[in-house]
C-alpha positions, 0 to 999 in steps of 0.5 A: 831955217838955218841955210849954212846948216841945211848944206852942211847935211846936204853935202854929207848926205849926198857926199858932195865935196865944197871943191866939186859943188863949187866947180858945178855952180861956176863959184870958188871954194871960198864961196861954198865955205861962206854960204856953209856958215850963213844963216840964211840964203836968197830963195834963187840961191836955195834952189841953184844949190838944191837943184845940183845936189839933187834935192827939193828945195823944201827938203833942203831947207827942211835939214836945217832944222834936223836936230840928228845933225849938229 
């Protein structure tokens, strides 16, 4: 699983900004640019962002993996 990989994709497919995403979880830009490097993530931290994205967790974490996206 690759956790910065997954919301890369994940902002992409749903077109959510780092500046719009961190407004919503309450956390700065700086913080979404860290998290969208990071190799893997705290199960809570998964389903936060998951949930604001409007997508399952296991789907989120499933485009980590998804070799259509560099």
């Amino acid at each position: 699983m690759d956790f910065g990989k997954a919301l890369r994709v994940a902002q992409l497919i749903t077109g959510v900004r780092s500046a719009q995403l961190a407004e919503q979880l309450g956390v700065s830009r700086q913080q979404i640019h860290k998290w969208r490097y990071k190799p893997d993530a705290r199960l809570s931290l998964v389903v936060k962002i998951s949930k604001e994205l409007n997508m399952e967790p296991l789907s989120f974490l499933e485009l980590g993996n998804d070799d259509r996206y560099k």
